[in-house]
N, C-alpha and C positions, 0 to 999 in steps of 0.2 A: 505508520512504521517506516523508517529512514530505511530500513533495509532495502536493497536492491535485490531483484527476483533474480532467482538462480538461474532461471534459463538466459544464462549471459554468455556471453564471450570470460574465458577462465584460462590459465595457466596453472600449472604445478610440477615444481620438476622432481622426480622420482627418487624417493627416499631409499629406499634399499632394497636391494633383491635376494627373496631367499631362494626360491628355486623357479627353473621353467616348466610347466607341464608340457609336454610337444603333444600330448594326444591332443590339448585341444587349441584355441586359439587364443588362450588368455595367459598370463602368465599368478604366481603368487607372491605378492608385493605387502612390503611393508610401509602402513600410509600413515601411521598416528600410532599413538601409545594409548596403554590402558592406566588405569587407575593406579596401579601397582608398579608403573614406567616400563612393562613389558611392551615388545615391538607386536601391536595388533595385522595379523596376516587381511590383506583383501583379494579378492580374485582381479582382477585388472586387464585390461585387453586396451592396445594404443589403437589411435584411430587416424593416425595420416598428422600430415603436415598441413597448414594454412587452416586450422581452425577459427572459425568465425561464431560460430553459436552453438549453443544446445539448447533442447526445446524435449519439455518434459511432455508426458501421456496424461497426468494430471498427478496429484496428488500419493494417490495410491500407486500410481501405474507401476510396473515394473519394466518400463521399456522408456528408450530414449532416443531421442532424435542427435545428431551428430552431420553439424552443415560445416564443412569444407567450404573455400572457396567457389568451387564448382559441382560437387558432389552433398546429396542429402543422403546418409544413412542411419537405419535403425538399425539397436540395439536391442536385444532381451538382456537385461543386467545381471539376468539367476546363471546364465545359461552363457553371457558374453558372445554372442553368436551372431550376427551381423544377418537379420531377416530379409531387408529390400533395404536398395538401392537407386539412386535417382542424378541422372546430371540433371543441375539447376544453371538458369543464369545469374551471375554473380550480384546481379541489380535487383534478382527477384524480393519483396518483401513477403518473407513466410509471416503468419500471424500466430498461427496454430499449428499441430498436427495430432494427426489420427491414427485410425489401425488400418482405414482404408484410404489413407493420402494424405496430402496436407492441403491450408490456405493459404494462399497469396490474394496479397493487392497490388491493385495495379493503380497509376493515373494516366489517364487521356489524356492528353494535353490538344487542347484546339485553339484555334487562331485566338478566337478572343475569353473564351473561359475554361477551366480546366472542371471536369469531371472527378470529385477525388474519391480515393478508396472502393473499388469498384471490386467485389469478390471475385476469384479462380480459384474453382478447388482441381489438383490434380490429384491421378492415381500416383504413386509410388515405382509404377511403368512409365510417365512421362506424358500420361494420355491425360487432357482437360474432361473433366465430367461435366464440368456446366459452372456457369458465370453469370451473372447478374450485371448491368447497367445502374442497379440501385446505388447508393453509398452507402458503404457498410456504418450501420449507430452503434450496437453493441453485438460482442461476440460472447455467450453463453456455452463455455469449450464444454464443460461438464454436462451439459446438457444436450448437447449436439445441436445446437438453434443458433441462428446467427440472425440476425435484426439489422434492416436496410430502412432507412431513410424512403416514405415513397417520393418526397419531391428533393430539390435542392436547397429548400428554405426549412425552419425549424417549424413545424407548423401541425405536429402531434400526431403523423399520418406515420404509419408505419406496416412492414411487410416482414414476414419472418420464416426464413429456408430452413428445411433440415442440413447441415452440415455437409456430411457426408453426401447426400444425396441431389441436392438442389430442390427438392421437391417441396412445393411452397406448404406453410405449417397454418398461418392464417395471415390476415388482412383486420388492421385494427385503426381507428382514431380514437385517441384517447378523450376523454370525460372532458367535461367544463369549455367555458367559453376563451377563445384564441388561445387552445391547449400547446402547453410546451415542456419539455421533456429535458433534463441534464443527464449529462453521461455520467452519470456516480452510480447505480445500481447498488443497493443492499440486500446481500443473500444470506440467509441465519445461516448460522452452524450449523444446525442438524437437519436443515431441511434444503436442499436444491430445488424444488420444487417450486419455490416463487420468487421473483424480483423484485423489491419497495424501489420504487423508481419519485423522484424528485424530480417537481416542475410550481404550475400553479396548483397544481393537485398533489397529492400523493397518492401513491397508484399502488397495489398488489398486483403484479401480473402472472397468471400463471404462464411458464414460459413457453410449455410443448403447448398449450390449446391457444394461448391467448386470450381467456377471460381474466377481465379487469375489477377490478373494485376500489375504489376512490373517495378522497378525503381532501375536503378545501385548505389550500396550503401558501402562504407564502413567502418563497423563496427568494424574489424578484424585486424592483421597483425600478419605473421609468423615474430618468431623470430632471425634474424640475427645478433645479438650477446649478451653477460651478460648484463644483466639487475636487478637489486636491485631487490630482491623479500620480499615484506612487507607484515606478515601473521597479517593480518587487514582489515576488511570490512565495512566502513562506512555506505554503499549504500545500500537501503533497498531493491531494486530492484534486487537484485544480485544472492541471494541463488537458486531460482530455476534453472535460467541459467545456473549458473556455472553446475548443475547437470549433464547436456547434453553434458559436453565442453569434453566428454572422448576419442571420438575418430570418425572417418568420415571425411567428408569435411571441419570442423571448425579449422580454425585457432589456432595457438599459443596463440593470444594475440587475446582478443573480450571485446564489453562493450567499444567500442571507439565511441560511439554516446552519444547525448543527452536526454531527455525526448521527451516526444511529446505534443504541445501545439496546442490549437485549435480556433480561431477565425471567428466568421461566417461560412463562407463554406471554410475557408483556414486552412490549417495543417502544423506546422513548425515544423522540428526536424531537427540536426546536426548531421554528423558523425563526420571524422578524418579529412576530407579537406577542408568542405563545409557547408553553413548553407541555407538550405533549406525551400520553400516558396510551398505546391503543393494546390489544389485541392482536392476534394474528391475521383478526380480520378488516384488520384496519376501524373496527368499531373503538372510541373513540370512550375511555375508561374515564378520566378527566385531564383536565387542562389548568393548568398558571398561566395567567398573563403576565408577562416580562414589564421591568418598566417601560413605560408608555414613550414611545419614542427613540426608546434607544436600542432595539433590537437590531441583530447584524449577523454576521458570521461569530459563531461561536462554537463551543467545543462542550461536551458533557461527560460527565464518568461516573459512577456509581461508590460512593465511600459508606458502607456499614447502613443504612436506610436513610443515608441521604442521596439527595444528587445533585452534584455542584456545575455550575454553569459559571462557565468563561467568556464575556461577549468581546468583542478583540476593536468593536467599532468600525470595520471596515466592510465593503463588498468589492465585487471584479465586476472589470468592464472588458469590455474588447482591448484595450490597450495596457491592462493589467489591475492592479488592485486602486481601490479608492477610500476614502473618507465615507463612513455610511454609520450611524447610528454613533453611539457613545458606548468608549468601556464600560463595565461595571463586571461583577462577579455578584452572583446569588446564590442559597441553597435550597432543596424543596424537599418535603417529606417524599418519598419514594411509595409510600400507598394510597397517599390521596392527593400528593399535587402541592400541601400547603407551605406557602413561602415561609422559612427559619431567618430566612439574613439576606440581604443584602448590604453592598459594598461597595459605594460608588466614588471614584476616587478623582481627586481634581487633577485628571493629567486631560488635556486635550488633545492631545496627537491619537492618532490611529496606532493601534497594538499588532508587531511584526510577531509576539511569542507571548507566552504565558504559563502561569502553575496555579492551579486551585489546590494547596495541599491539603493532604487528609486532614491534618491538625488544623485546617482553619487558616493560615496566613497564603496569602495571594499574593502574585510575582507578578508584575507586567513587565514587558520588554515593549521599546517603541523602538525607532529606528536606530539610536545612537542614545539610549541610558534604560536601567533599570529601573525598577519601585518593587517595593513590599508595604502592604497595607495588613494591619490585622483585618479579622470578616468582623465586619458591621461597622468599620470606618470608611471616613468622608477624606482621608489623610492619607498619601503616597509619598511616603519615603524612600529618597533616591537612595542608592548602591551604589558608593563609590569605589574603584578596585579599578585594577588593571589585569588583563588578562595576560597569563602566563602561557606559553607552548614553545616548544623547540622546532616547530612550522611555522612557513609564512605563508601568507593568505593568499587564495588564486582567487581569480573571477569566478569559477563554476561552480563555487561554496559559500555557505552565507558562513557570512563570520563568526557570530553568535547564533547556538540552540539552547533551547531552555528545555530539559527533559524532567520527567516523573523521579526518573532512577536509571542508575545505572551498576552496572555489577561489577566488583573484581572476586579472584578467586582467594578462597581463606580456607586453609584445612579441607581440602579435598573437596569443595562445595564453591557455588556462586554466592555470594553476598551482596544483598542488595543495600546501595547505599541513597538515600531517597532525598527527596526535594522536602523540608521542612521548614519547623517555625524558627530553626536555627539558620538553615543555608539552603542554598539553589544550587541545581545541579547546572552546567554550565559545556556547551560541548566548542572548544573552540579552532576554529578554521577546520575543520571536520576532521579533526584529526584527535590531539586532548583534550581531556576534560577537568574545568577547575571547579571544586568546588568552593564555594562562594559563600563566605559568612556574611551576617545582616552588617558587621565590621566593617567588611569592603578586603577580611582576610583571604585568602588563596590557598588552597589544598592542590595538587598536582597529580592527577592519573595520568602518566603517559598511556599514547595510543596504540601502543600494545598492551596495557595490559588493563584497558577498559572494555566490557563486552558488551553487548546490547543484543537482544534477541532477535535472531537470524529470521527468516522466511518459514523456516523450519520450524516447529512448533517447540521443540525438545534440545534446538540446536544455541548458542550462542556463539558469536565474533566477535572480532576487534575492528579497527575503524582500518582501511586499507590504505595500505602506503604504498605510494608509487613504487616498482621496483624490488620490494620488499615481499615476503611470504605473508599471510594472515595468520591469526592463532584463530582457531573454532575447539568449541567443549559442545560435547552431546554428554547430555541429561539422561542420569536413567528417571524415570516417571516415578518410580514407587519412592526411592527414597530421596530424588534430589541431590544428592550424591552423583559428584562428574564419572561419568564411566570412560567415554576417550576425547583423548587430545589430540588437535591436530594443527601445525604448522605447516602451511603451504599454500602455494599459488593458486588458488583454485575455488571450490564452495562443495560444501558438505550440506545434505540432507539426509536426514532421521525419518524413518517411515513410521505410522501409527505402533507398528507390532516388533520396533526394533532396531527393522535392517537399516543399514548404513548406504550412500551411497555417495562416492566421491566423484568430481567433473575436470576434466581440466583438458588443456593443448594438447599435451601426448593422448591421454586415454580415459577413460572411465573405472571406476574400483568401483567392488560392490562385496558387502558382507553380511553376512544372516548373521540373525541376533542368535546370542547365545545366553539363555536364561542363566 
């Protein structure tokens, strides 16, 4: 998901005021509109000047963190009441926070090597509880577990604190021979309870004890001769891995797997040879072997009892993305594995995007032209078109996305308009979206008024414009049906059971749902 996590740095400048309460410290503020274009009241409380971030309690939490320049404070959002307080230094990296403090990292710097990501958890009083020399691998906020690195090389040894406490959880090496671990962690839906961690294994871990269970996997491959190196990152999953890729047990070439997708009590992911069906115990339901040799990074999704696979031909190196296996696109029965289609299409270059549409027709994208293939041809048909938008391209956006779908608003409701056997959704300079006939025709959503689903599970936005306010719509759940609208500098989250909660420079709003 393109979305950016809410816990960001935000603006929003204050739409109207209806009254002040003086009893307390919040005032009552009008922050979005409802369904019926009435002005929705929020409770609201400003929180200072030189706002630099906010940093959520998690999910559900109903409290928030508010980092000033030099000051960290919490908020209770029900109640707008400012709990603890903290000077911080302005260079400090919070990572997380808690009820009993937050984390920072820190880097040593030494003469000749640097020490990175090194734990401090402080109190909310300003007091260190305890710090680790480790380097932090993965932070499990929901969980209150943090996972340190035991050496400086990648080499499957790992150590894991309770959070808050520092007090060590356990002492693990993971399974298999020169075991090695990526920072992608997949946690289901309904259960925190475990990790599917990707390496040369696949691993279940549970996170408070540390017992493992493991499944031979390959995500990897050492490199055995020149191979195209393309300094380009499509894949949003990617940056923290690569972090880890420096040295130890990990391969040349890693990031030859899939996503991971979850159905019932079954769990599918690919690697480089295989497309895999397990359990939640990692037991091991059945398998497809992928064509023979062209396994790589690819991407899967679940359409109606099938499940389509996108192989993009490329992996990552230290120096960025590379040449690794061959496109193609397949389908597999979803209960036993067995292969419907494949799709292998004569393009050679490596795949920067791509669409397996529900209806069967495949999109590639390579660095500079499209294709559409129907499923079960040998034949890629370019896309010829010029993209349209009233923005011009910066360096810190790719130019071209290739999405599923995207929404605009029709009668009261989101409309999704999808990637098919007729057109491609097309998101360009990250701003508009064109959609894309097999013609080479041009549709035009300007970037306000295409939405894409937020962080927020119920929430959607528009694509953000320098300088400019966002538009966000929150979803009621039953009907689907937009309940409010909001225009402003800032980011809006929707909680399981309703409430609203708005972030920005001046302050926080917050409003309970109202059935």
């Amino acid at each position: 998901m393109k979305r950016l996590l809410w816990v960001v740095a935000v603006m929003m400048p204050l739409l109207s005021v209806a009254r002040t309460d003086t009893a307390a410290v919040f005032q009552h503020l009008a922050l979005g509109r409802d369904a019926n274009g009435e002005k929705v009241m929020f409770k609201f409380a400003t929180v200072g000047k030189d706002v630099k971030s906010f940093f959520s309690f998690g999910a559900d939490s109903r409290k928030i963190t508010v980092r000033n320049r030099e000051l960290l404070t919490v908020y209770d959002t029900e109640t707008m009441k400012q709990t603890s307080s903290v000077e911080i230094s302005p260079l400090a990296k919070i990572i997380s926070v808690f009820d009993d403090g937050f984390l920072v990292l820190k880097d040593n710097d030494k003469l000749l090597s640097t020490d990175f990501l090194q734990p401090h958890f402080y109190s909310y009083k300003g007091e260190e509880i305890w710090s680790s020399k480790k380097r932090v691998f993965l932070n499990f906020y929901k969980n209150n577990v943090l996972v340190c690195a035991e050496s400086r090389s990648n080499d499957g040894k790992y150590i894991a604190f309770d959070t808050p406490t520092g007090r060590e959880l356990w002492r693990k090496t993971m399974p298999g021979n020169k075991p090695y671990v990526l920072c992608s962690p997949y946690i289901p839906e309904n259960d925190s309870t475990y990790a599917y961690l990707i390496g040369n294994n696949l691993i279940r871990l549970d996170i408070r004890n540390g017992d493992v269970l493991s499944y031979p996997f390959r995500a990897g491959a050492d490199i055995g001769d020149f191979r195209i190196m393309i300094n380009l990152n499509p894949f949003d999953r990617t940056l923290y891995a690569r972090y880890f890729w420096k040295d130890g047990n990990a391969p040349d070439i890693v990031e030859l797997h899939s996503n991971w997708l979850e159905r019932g009590d079954s769990l599918f992911i690919a690697d480089a040879d295989n497309l895999y069906c397990f359990n939640r115990n990692l037991s091991c339901l059945w398998k497809a072997a992928l064509p023979k040799g062209m396994g790589s990074r690819s991407e899967i999704k679940i359409s109606g009892n099938r499940i389509l696979l996108l192989n993009y031909g490329v992996g990552f190196v230290r120096s960025g993305m590379c040449e690794y296996g061959q496109p193609f696109a397949a389908s597999y029965d979803v209960t036993d594995g067995r292969q419907l289609s494949v799709t292998l299409p004569d393009i050679k270059k490596p795949l920067v995007g791509g669409v397996y549409a529900d209806d069967g027709r495949v999109y590639w994208q390579t660095r500079k032209d499209f294709f559409h293939s129907a499923e079960g041809d040998t034949v890629a048909y370019k896309i010829k078109f010029k993209a349209k938008s009233s923005f011009g391209w910066s360096k810190d956006v790719r130019k071209y996305v290739v999405y599923d779908s995207v929404c605009i608003v029709r009668d009261g409701a989101l409309q999704s308009i999808k990637t098919d056997g007729r057109q491609l959704v097309v998101e360009v300079y990250g701003k508009d979206v064109n959609i894309v006939g097999l013609d080479g025709q041009v549709t035009v959503i300007p970037a306000d008024e295409a939405y894409f689903k937020d962080v927020s599970e119920y929430v959607f936005s528009t694509n953000r414009i320098e300088g400019k306010p966002t538009h966000f719509v929150a979803v009621d759940p039953a009907s689907g049906k937009i309940k409010y609208t909001f225009y402003l500098k800032g980011a809006v989250h929707q909680f399981e059971d309703g409430d609203i909660l708005v972030v920005s420079e001046q302050g926080i709003g917050y409003r309970k749902n109202e059935p």
